[in-house]
Structures are given as structure tokens and as C-alpha cells.
C-alpha positions in Angstrom: 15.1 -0.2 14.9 12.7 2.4 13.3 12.3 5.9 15.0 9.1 8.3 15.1 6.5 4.9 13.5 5.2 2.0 15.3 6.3 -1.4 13.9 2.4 -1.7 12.5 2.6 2.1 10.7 2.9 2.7 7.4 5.6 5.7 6.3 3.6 9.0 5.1 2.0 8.4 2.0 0.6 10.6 -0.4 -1.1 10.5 -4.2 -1.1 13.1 -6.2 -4.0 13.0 -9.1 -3.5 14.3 -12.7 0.2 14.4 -12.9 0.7 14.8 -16.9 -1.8 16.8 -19.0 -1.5 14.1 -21.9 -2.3 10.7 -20.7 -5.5 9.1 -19.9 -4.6 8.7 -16.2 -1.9 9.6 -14.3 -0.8 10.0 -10.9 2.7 10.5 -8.3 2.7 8.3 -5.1 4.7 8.5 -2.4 5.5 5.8 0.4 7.9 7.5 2.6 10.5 9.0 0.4 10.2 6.2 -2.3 8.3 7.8 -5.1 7.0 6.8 -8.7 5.4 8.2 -11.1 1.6 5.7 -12.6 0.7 6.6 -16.2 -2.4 5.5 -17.6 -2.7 5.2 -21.5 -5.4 3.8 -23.5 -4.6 2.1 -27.0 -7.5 1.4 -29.2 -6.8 -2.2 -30.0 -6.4 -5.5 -28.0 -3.4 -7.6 -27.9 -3.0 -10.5 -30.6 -3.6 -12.8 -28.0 -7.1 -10.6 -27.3 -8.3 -10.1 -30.8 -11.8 -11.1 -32.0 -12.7 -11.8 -28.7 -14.6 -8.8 -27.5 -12.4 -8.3 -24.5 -10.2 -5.5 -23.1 -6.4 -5.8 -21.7 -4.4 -4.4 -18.8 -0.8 -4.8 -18.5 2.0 -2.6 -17.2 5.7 -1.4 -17.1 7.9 -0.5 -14.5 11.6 1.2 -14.7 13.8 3.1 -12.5 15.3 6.3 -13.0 19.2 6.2 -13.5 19.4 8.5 -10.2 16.5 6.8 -7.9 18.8 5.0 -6.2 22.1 5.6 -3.9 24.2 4.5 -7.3 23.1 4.8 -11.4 21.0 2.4 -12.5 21.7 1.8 -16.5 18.6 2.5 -18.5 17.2 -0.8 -19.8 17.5 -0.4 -23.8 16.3 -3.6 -25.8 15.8 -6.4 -23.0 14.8 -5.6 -19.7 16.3 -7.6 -16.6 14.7 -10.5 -14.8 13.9 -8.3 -11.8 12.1 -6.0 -13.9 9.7 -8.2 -16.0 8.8 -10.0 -13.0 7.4 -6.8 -11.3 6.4 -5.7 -14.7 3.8 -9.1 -14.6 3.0 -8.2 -11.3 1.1 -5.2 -12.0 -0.6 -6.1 -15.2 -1.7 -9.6 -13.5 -3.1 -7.9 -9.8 -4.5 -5.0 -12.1 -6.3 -7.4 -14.1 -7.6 -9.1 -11.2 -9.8 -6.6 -10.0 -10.7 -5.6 -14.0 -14.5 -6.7 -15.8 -12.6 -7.1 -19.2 -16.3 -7.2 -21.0 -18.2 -4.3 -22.3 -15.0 -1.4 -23.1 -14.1 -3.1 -26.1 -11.0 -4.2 -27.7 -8.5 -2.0 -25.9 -5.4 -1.9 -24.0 -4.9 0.1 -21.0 -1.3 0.3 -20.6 0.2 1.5 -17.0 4.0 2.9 -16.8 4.8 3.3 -13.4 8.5 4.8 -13.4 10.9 5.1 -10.2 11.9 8.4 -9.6 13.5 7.7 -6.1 13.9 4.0 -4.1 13.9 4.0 -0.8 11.9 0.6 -0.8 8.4 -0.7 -1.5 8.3 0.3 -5.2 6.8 -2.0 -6.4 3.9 -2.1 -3.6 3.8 2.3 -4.3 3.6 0.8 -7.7 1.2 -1.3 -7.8 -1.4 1.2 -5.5 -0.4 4.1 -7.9 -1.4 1.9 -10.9 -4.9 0.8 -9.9 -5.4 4.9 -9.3 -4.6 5.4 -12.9 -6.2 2.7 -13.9 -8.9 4.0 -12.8 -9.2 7.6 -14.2 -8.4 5.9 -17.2 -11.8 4.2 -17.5 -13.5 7.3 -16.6 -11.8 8.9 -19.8 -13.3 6.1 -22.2 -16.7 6.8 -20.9 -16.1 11.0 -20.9 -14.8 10.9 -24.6 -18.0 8.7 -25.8 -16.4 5.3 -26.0 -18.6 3.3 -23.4 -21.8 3.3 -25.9 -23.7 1.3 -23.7 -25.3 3.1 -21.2 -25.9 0.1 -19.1 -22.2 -1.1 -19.1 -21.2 -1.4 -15.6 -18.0 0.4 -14.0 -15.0 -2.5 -15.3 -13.2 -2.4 -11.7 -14.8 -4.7 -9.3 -12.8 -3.6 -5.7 -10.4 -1.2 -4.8 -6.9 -2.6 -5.0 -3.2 -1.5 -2.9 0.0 -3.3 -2.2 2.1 -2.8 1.0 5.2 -4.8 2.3 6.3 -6.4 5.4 8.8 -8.3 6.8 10.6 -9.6 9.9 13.6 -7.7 11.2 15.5 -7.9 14.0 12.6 -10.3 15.5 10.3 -7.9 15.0 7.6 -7.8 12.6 7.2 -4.1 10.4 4.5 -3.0 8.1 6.2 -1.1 5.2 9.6 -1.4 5.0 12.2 1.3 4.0 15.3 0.1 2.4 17.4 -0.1 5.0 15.1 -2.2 7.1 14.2 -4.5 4.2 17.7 -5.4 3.0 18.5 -7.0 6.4 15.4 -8.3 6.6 15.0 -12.2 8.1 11.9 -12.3 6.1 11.0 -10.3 3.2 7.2 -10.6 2.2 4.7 -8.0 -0.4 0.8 -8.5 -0.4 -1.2 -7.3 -2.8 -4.9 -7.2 -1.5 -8.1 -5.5 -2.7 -10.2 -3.4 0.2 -12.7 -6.1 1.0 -9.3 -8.0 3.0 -9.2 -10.8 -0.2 -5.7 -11.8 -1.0 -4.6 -11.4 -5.2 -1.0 -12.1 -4.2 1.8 -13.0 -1.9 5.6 -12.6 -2.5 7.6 -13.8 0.5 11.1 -15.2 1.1 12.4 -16.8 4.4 16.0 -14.5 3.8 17.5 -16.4 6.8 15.4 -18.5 8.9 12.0 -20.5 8.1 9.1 -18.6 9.3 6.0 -20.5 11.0 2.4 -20.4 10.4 1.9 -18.2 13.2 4.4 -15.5 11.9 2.6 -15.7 8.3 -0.7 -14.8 10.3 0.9 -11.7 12.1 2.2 -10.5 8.6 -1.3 -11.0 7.0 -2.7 -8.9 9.5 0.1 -6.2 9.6 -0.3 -6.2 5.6 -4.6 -6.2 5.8 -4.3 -3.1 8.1 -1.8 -0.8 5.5 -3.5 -1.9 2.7 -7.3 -0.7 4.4 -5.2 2.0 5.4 -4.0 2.7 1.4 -7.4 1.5 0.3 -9.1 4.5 2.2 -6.9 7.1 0.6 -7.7 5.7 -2.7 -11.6 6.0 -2.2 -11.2 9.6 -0.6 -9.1 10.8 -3.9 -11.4 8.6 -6.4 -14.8 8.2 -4.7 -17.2 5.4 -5.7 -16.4 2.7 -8.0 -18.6 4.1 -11.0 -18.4 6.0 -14.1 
């Protein structure tokens, strides 16, 4: 079982703001020693799917490092796997959740969020990192004079994290390193934003079905790290405003 954290304790995290000098956002976060890099970049036209209809986008990538795990990883040239466009759709659709697509125009935000070391949760360190540079991202539209309206209100309704937990040995743990999530019994990832409202639940019985009661104890164990991640994004990024 886990040594020096209670079963409800996230591992230390950390974000560190304005990573790369060139990108519209950008930010390292660091659950434990799982670490990955959020890069915010802003594109000056809307999907096809978006065009003509006065609305912005938000969608993301996500990649591993060929040394951010115990063996290479083959850099994904072409087609990416199944694994990857499914967390790939997982950021863009919780980002956009929290996103006011009205009244920044016709733009894509695009957020790569590359692994530089696994040591689990990185897609939950992925998704918190994201919203971050998500964030800053905005703030640059408005600082280079591309919000003309002064009245347009901040496009991000709530702050937004992800955390994991799972069931392992019996015993329910908030934020699972790798060793503890690849024998997990049950393997579950909230996203949540910091009012305690759900935008999405991944969870997989590994080995035996899990009751209702079990689901409630891994709400509440998820609810608390992602207030937790959810403070440390306000204390870095203040208000929700321009």
C-alpha cells in the first residue's frame, strides 16, 4: 500500500506558468513525478465545421515522449493510436465545456499537452494543465487587441481539473501512481469544474463490479482533489476575467 500519503491525498503537484516564450499559453504540471508539458496556441480561423457561424473552437492533442515511460514509446507519425485520440477528445470536449464560444470570433485555440514522464494520471495532469493554458490563452486575444468589444465577457465559465481514483487492494485512493493503478480492482478519472459539477466520468470495474455505495466514496475522494487542484489553479490565475 502507499507510503508517506493518506489513501484521500493527492501526490505533490505543481504548475509552472509561462513555460515557452512563443505560444499563447503554456504551462508544466506535475502530479507526483508524472509530468506534461500544456501549450496553448491560437489560430485565426475556425474549423470547417465552425465557419460562418460566429463561433470559436477548442480542441487538443496529447503525445508521449519516446522516454516518459519505463520502455520507448514509438513516436506516432501519420495515424495516432486508439488510446491517444480517445484522450485527445477528452480534452478538447471537457475544455469546451467550461468555454462561452460567442464573442472571440472565429478562432481555434489549440492545446498540446505532451508527456515528458508517466508515472500515471496523465491524462487527468493533462487535462488540469490544459484548462491553465487555456486560459492565458484568452488573456492574450484580449492583450493583443482582438476582443473589440469591450463588453465581451471572460469565455470560461468555471474553473476546471481532473484527478483519478480507483480501488486497490480494497481500499479506495485519490490519485493513483502507476503502480497502484495497473493493479487496480477499479480504475475510474473525473473530470469536474470547482463548483463540484461533474463534465465526465471514465471508470472500469478491472476485476469485480463495484456498487453504488463505492461509486459515492470515489465521487467524494475525486470532489476533494479536484477542489484541491481547483485552488491552485485560482491562486496561479486569479479571477475568471480578462
Amino acid at each position: 500500500m502507499r507510503k508517506n500519503r493518506e489513501f484521500n491525498q493527492t501526490r505533490p503537484v505543481s504548475i509552472e506558468l509561462d513555460y515557452y516564450d512563443y505560444a499563447e499559453g503554456s504551462c508544466v504540471v506535475k502530479f507526483g513525478k508524472t509530468e506534461v508539458i500544456c501549450v496553448a496556441t491560437i489560430d485565426n480561423q475556425a474549423p470547417p465545421h465552425m465557419r460562418g457561424s460566429g463561433k470559436g473552437w477548442v480542441t487538443g492533442e496529447y503525445g508521449m515522449l519516446p522516454r516518459s515511460s519505463p520502455e520507448r514509446i514509438r513516436r506516432e507519425r501519420g495515424s495516432v493510436s486508439g488510446r491517444t485520440q480517445e484522450i485527445q477528445r477528452l480534452i478538447g470536449r471537457t475544455l469546451r465545456s467550461v468555454v462561452i464560444q460567442e464573442g472571440w470570433g472565429e478562432r481555434t485555440i489549440q492545446i498540446d499537452c505532451d508527456v515528458v514522464r508517466a508515472d500515471g494520471g496523465t491524462r487527468t495532469a493533462s487535462i488540469t494543465g490544459a484548462f491553465v493554458a487555456l486560459v492565458q490563452a484568452f488573456r492574450t486575444l484580449k492583450k493583443d487587441g482582438l476582443i473589440l468589444n469591450p463588453n465581451t465577457p471572460f469565455p470560461v465559465k468555471d474553473y476546471m481539473s481532473a484527478i483519478s481514483v480507483g480501488i486497490v487492494n480494497g481500499k479506495t485512493l485519490l490519485d493513483l501512481e502507476y503502480t497502484e493503478d495497473s493493479t487496480a480492482e477499479t480504475d475510474m478519472n473525473l473530470v469536474m469544474t470547482a463548483a463540484g459539477n461533474i463534465v465526465e466520468i471514465q471508470g472500469t470495474a478491472e476485476k469485480d463490479p463495484f456498487s453504488e455505495a463505492t461509486l459515492s466514496e470515489l465521487i467524494a475522494f475525486a470532489k476533494k482533489g479536484c477542489s484541491e487542484l481547483c485552488d491552485l489553479q485560482k491562486k496561479l490565475l486569479g479571477p475568471l476575467n480578462w
